[in-house]
Residue frames as a rotation matrix with the C-alpha (Angstrom) as fourth column:
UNK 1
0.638 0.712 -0.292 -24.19
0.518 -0.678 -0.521 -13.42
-0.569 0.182 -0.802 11.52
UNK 2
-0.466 -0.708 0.530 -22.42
0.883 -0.335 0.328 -11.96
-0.054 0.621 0.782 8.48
UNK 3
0.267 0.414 -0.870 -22.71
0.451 -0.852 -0.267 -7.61
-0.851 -0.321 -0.415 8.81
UNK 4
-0.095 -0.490 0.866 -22.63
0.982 0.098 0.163 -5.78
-0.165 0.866 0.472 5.69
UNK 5
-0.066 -0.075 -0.995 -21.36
0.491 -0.871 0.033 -2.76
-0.869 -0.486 0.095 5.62
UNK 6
0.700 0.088 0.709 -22.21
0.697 -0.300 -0.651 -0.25
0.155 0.950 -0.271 2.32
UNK 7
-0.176 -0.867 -0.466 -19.24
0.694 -0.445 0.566 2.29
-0.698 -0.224 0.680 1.31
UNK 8
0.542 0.653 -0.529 -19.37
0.018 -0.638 -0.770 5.00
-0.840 0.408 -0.358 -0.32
UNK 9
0.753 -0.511 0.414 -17.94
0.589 0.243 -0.771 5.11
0.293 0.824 0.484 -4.13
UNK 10
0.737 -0.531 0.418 -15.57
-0.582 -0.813 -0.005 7.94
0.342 -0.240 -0.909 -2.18
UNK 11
0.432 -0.516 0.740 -14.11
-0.664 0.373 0.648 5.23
-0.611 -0.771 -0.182 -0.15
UNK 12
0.649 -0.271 0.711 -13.59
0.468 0.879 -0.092 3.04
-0.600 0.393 0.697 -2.69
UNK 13
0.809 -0.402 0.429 -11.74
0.290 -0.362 -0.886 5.25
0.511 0.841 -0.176 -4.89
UNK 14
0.602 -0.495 0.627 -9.73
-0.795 -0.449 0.409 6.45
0.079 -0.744 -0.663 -2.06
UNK 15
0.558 -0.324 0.764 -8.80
-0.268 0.801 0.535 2.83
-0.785 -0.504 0.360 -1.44
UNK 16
0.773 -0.227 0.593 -8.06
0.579 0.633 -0.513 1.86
-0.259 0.740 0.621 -4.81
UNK 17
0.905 -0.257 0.340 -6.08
-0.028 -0.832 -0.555 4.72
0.425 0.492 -0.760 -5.11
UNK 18
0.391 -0.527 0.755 -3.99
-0.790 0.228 0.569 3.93
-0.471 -0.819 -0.327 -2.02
UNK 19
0.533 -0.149 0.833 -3.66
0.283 0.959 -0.010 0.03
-0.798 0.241 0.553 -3.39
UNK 20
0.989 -0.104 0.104 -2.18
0.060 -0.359 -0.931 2.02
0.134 0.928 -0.349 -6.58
UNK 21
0.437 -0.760 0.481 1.00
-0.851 -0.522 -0.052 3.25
0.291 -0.387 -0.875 -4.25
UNK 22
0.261 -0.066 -0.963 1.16
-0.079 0.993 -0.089 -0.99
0.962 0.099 0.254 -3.71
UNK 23
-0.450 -0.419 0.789 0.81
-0.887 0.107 -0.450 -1.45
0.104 -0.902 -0.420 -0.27
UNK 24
-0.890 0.263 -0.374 0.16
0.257 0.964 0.068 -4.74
0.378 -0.035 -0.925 1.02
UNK 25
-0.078 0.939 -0.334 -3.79
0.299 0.342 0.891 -5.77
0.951 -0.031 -0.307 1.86
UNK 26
-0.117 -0.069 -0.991 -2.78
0.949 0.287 -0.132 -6.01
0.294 -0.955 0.032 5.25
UNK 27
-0.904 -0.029 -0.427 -1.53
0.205 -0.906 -0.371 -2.32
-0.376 -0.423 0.825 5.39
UNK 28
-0.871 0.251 0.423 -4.88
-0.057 -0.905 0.421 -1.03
0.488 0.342 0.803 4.02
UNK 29
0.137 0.818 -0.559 -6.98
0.540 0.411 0.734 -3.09
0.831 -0.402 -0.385 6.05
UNK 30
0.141 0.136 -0.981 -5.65
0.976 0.150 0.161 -2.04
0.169 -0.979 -0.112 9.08
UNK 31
-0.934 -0.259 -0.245 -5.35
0.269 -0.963 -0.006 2.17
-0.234 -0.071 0.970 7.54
UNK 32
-0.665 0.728 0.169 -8.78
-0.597 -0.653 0.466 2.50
0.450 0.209 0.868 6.29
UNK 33
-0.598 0.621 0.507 -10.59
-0.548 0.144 -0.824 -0.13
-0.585 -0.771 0.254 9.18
UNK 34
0.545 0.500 -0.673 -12.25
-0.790 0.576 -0.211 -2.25
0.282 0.646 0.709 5.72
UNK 35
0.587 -0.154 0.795 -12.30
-0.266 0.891 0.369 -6.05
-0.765 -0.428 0.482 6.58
UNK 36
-0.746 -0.660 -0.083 -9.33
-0.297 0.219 0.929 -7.69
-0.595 0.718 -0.360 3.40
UNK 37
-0.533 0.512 0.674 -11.94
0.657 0.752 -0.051 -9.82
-0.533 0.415 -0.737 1.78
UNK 38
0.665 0.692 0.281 -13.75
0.637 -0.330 -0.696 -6.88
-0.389 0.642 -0.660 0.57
UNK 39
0.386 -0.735 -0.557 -10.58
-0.505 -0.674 0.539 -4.92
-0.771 0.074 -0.632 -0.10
UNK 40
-0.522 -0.425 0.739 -10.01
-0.071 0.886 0.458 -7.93
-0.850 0.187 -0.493 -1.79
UNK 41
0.204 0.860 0.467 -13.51
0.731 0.184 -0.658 -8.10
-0.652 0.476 -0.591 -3.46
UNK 42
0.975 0.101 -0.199 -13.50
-0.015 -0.859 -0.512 -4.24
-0.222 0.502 -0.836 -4.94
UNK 43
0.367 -0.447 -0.816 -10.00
-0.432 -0.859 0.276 -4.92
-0.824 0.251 -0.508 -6.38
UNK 44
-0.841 -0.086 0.534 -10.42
0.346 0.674 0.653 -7.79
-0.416 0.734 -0.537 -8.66
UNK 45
0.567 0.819 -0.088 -14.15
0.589 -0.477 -0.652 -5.54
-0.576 0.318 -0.753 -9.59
UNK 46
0.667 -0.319 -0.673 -11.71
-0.461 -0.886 -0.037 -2.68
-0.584 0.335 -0.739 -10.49
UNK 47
0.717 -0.136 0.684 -10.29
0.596 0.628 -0.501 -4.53
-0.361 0.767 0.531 -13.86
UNK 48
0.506 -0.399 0.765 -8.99
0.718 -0.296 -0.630 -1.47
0.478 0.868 0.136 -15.22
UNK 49
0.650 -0.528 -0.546 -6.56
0.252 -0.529 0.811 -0.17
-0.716 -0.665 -0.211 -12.55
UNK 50
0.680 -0.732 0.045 -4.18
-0.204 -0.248 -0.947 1.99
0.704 0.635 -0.318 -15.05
UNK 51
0.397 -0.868 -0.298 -0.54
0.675 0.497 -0.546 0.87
0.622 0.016 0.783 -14.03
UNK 52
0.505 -0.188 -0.842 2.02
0.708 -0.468 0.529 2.74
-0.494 -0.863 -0.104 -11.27
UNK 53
-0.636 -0.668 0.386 3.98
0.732 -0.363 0.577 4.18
-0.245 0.650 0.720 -14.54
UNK 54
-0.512 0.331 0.792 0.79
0.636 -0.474 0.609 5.88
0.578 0.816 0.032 -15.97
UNK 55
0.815 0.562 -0.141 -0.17
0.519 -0.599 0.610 7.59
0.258 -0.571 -0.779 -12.21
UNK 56
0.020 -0.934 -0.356 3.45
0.970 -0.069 0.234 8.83
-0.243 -0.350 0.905 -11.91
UNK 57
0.989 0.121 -0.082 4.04
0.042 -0.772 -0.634 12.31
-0.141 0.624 -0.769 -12.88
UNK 58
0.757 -0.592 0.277 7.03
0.259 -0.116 -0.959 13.09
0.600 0.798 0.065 -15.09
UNK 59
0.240 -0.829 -0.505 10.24
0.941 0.071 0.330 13.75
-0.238 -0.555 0.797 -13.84
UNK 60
0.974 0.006 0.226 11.12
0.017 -0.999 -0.046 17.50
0.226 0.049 -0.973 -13.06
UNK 61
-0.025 -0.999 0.030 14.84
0.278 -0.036 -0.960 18.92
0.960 -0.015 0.279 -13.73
UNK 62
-0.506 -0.846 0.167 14.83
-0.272 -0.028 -0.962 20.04
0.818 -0.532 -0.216 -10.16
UNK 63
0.829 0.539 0.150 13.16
-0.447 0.477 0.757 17.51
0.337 -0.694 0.636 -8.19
UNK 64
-0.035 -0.515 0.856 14.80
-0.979 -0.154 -0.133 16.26
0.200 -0.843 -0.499 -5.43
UNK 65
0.613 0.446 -0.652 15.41
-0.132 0.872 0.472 12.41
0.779 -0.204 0.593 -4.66
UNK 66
-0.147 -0.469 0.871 15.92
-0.955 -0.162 -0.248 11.33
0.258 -0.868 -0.424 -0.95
UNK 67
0.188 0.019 -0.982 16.55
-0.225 0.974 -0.025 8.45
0.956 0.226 0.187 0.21
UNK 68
0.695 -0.360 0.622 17.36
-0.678 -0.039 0.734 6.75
-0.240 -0.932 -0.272 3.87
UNK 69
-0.498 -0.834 -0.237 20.77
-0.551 0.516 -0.656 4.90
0.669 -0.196 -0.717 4.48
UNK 70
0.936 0.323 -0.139 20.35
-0.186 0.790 0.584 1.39
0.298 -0.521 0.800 6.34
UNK 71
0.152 -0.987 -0.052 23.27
-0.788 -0.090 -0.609 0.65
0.596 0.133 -0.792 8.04
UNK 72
0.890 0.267 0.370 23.73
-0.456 0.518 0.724 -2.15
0.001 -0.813 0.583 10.61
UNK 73
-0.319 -0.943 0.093 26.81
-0.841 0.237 -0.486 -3.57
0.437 -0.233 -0.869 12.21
UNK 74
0.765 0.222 -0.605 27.40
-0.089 0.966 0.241 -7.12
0.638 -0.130 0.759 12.89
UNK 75
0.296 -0.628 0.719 28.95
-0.928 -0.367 0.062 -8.08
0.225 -0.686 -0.692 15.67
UNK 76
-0.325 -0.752 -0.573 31.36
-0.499 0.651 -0.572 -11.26
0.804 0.100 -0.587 16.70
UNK 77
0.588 0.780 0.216 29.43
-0.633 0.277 0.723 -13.31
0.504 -0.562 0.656 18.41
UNK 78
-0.502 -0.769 -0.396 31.57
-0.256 0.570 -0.781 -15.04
0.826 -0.291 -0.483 21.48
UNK 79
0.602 0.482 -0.636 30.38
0.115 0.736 0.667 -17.70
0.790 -0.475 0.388 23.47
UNK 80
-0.366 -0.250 0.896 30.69
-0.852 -0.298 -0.431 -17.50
0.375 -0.921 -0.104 27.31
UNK 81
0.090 0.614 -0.784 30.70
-0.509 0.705 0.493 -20.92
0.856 0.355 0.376 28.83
C-alpha cells in the first residue's frame, strides 16, 4: 500500500531552502519527518535552485567569524601480551 502524503508549497520551500545550506538527504529526512524519495522528487522539480553564492549575504566590515578547534591526541599504542 503506497500512502501519499500532500505538502504544503510552505513545506516545500522551507525544505528547499534548508537543502540550499547543503545538508545531506539523510539530514533533512530525518529534520523535517519527509520520506528521501520525495525530498528527492521536489529537488530535481526545483531546476532553478539559485546557487549558495547568490543566497549569501555580503560580507560586513564587522562581522565576526568563529570557528571550532578539533584537536585530538594520538596515543602509542603498546601491546600487553
Amino acid at each position: 500500500m503506497i500512502c501519499k502524503l500532500n505538502y504544503s508549497q510552505e513545506v516545500r520551500e522551507q525544505v528547499l531552502s534548508a537543502y540550499l545550506e547543503r545538508p545531506s538527504i539523510r539530514d533533512l529526512e530525518r529534520t523535517f519527518g519527509i520520506n528521501r524519495l520525495t525530498l528527492t522528487s521536489w529537488i530535481k522539480k526545483a531546476k532553478s535552485l539559485p546557487s549558495l553564492s547568490e543566497k549569501l549575504l555580503p560580507a560586513q566590515s564587522d562581522d565576526v567569524l568563529e570557528f571550532d578547534e578539533v584537536c585530538s591526541f594520538v596515543q602509542k599504542k603498546t601491546n600487553k601480551s
